[in-house]
C-alpha positions, 0 to 999 in steps of 0.5 A, spaced: 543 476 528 537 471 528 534 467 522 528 470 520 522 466 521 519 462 517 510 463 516 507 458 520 500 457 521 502 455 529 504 462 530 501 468 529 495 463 527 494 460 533 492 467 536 484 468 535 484 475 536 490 475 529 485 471 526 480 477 526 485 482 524 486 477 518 478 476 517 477 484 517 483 484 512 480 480 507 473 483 506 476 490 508 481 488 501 477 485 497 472 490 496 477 495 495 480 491 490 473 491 486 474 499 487 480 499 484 477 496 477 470 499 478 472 507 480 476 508 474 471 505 469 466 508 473 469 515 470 470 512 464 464 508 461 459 511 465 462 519 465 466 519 459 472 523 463 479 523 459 485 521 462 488 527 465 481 527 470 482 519 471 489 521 474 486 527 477 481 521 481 488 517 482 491 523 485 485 525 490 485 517 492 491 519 496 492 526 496 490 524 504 497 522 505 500 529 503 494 533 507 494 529 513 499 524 513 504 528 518 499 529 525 495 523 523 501 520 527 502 524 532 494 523 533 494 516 532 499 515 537 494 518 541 489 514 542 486 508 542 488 503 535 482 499 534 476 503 536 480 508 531 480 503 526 473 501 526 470 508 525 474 509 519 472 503 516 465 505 519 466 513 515 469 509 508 463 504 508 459 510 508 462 514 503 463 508 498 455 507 499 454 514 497 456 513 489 451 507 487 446 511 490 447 517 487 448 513 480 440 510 481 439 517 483 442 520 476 446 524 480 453 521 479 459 527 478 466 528 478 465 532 483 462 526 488 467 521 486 473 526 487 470 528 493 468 520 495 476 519 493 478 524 498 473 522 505 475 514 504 483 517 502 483 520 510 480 516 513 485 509 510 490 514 513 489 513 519 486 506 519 493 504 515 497 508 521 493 505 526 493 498 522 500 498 522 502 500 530 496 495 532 500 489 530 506 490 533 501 490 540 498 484 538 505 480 536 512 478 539 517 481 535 519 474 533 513 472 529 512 480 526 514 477 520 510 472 519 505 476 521 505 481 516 507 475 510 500 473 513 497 479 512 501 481 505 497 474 503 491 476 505 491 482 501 494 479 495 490 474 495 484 479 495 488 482 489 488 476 486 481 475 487 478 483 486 479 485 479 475 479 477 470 479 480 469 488 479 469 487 472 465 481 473 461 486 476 461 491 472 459 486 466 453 485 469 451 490 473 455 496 471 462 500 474 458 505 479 453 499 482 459 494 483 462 499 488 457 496 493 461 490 493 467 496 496 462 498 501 461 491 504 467 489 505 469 496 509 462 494 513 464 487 515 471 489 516 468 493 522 465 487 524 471 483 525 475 488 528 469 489 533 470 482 536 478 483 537 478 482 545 485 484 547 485 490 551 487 496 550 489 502 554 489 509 551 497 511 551 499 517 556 500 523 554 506 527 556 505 533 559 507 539 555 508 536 549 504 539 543 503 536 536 507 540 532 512 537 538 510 530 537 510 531 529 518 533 530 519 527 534 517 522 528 521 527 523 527 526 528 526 519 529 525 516 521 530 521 519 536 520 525 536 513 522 540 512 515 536 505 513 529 508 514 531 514 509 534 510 505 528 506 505 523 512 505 526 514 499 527 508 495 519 506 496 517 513 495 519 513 488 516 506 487 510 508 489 510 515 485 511 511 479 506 505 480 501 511 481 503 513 474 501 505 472 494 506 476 492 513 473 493 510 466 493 503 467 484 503 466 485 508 460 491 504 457 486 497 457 480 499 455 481 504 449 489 503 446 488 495 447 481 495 446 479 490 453 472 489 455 471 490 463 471 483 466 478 481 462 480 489 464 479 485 471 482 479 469 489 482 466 489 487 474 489 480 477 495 478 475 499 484 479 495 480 484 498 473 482 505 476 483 504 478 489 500 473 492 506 468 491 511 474 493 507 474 500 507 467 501 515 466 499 517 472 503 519 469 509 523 463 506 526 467 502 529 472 508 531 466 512 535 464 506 538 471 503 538 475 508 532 480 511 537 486 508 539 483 502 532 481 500 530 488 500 535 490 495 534 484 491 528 484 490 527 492 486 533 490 483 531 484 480 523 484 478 523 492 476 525 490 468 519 487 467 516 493 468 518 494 460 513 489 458 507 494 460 509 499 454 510 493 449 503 490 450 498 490 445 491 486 442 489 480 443 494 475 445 498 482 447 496 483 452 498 477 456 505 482 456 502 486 461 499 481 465 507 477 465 510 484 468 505 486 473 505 479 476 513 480 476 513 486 478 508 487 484 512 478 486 518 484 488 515 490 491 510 485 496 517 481 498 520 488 499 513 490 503 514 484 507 521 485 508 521 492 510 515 493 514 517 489 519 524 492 520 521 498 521 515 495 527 522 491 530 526 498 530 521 502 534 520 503 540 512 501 541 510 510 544 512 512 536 510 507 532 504 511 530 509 517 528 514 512 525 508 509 521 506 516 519 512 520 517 514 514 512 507 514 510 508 520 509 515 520 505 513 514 501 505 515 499 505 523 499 509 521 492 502 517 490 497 523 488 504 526 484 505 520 480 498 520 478 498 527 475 504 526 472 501 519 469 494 523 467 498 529 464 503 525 461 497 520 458 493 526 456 499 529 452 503 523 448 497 517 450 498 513 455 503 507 452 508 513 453 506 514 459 506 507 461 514 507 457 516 512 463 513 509 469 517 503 466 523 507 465 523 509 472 521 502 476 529 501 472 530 507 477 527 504 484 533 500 486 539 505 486 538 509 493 539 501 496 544 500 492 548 505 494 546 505 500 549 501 507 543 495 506 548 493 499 554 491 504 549 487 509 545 480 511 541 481 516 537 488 519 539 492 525 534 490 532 535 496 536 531 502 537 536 507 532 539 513 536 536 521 537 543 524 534 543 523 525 550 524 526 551 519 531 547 513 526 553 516 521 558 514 524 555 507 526 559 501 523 555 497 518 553 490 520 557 484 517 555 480 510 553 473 514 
């Protein structure tokens, strides 16, 4: 197999229309990052919620892809990606909108962050599926890698960024006002998304298929191929369990570490930091080891340090959790990067949406079990325990790659996967290059 390519800014850069994807990546994220400080201080500085309802708002966050996760592929692989996307971002810039304004009113609830964090959850749904299968449309096969390591840096960037800025926000203005940041950010993503010119047909429907059909068509398509199972499984753990590290994490900071707001957002952007570096070393690092053994070596290698979370302490201890979460989330974009453009190059173009789906599905429908489990676990035996078994888990992460073909192979396979599981059972792994 061919080297991967390396990121360069004469690839997918030099695309106008790619650029405008990555500007609308940019504000999109960096709002959401403030969110991702501000929502949790938002319930616990302003309404005072114990930690089993923080981890319930972690799990509402991303209930969607256990609601809507299957027919949002079939539906997106019938329509029109980039309207799609804009009128999500659109339904997310409102909702957010909603919280600021409730606060000023002395309205805010629970019940209304509960219900923002399902409406924005759906409709990311179907702009993540969309997001996902538009990419391929705009990029060769050849510079995908690069493409989704310059997204990958887009949002790691925003996420170095992002937590900084919310519990700066926060400081000054309060958790609740700092979420109009979030919806901004979604308002001009929906802006930059309306200047991308490529064209754009609605895909054809084939007569006498249904969406149950269509459903079973992506089921079929991710399950027949033991790479994406082995793939879906390993990153529906990950995902489970760093929803146990976001549902406590906030909880953690401020009330066991004692960390006020702007350096609660300073210690989060370390992830941030990590994986900014993971998106900008991934393609270099799949050109010298190999796309697939960089998948495996990356969970494998970084996962440990996800031991330091439950050992941090005050003061100069909380540097610990910082140092393991900028080495863990080094390891999980590089898998990201890896993973996710074996998965465009593999699918033929009519299922991309289902494909994207049924993994998010698999992969994300693991997240609102995660948070409940880090909020109950938090609630019962205080959130340094809980943060001990989110670590003890990410030790778990790498074992389905390991025992998987991916340990015997360099490179990824290229062609569409087969129909027939059985017949993918009986194909030969790829050499060690």
């Amino acid at each position: 197999m061919p080297a991967i390519p390396r990121p360069a800014a004469s690839g997918p850069l030099r695309l106008r229309d790619f650029r405008l994807l990555l500007a609308g990546a940019a504000t999109g994220q960096l709002g959401s990052q403030v969110t991702l400080v501000a929502l949790p201080l938002v319930a616990v500085l302003e309404l005072n919620a114990p930690a089993f309802q923080v981890g319930l708002l972690t799990a509402a966050e991303t209930a969607a892809f256990l609601l809507v996760g299957l027919p949002a592929g079939a539906w997106v692989d019938r329509m029109r990606k980039l309207p799609l996307m804009i009128r999500a971002d659109v339904v997310r810039a409102l909702a957010m909108a909603s919280i600021p304004l409730a606060a000023v009113a002395g309205a805010l609830t629970m019940a209304q962050l509960y219900l923002v964090a399902l409406v924005t959850g759906v409709a990311t749904v179907f702009f993540d599926v969309a997001h996902q299968s538009f990419v391929p449309h705009l990029l060769p096969k050849d510079q995908l890698v690069a493409g989704n390591g310059a997204l990958e840096t887009i949002r790691s960037t925003a996420q170095v960024a992002g937590p900084g800025l919310g519990g700066g926000l926060v400081q000054l203005l309060g958790a609740s006002l700092a979420i109009v940041a979030d919806a901004v950010g979604y308002a001009l993503s929906a802006l930059f998304l309306r200047g991308i010119r490529q064209s754009e047909s609605r895909p054809e429907r084939v007569p006498g298929t249904s969406l149950r059909q269509d459903i079973g068509e992506g089921l079929r398509f991710v399950f027949g191929h033991r790479l994406l199972r082995v793939i879906a499984v390993t990153t529906g753990l990950a995902n489970f369990f760093t929803a146990t590290l976001m549902a406590t994490q906030t909880v953690f900071l401020v009330r066991v570490l004692g960390l006020a707001p702007g350096v609660v957002g300073l210690v989060l952007a370390a992830s941030a930091v990590g994986g900014l570096a993971g998106a900008v070393c991934a393609g270099r690092l799949a050109a010298r080891l190999g796309q697939a053994r960089l998948i495996w070596l990356s969970a494998l290698v970084t996962g440990p340090f996800a031991l330091l979370w439950p050992l941090s302490g005050r003061g100069a201890g909380a540097a610990l959790f910082a140092l393991g979460s900028g080495v863990v989330f080094f390891g999980a974009v590089v898998y990201n990067v890896a993973q996710v453009s074996f998965r465009q190059a593999l699918c033929p173009p009519r299922l991309l949406g289902r494909m994207n789906a049924t993994l998010r599905f698999l992969m994300w429908g693991t997240l609102p079990l995660g948070a409940l489990a880090g909020g109950a676990l938090a609630d019962a035996f205080g959130a340094r325990t809980a943060l001990a078994w989110c670590a003890a888990g990410f030790l778990v992460v790498p074992l389905p790659l390991l025992l998987s073909p991916l340990r015997r192979m360099r490179e990824l396979p290229a062609a569409e996967a087969p129909e027939d599981p059985a017949a993918t059972d009986r194909a030969e792994p790829a050499p060690l290059g």
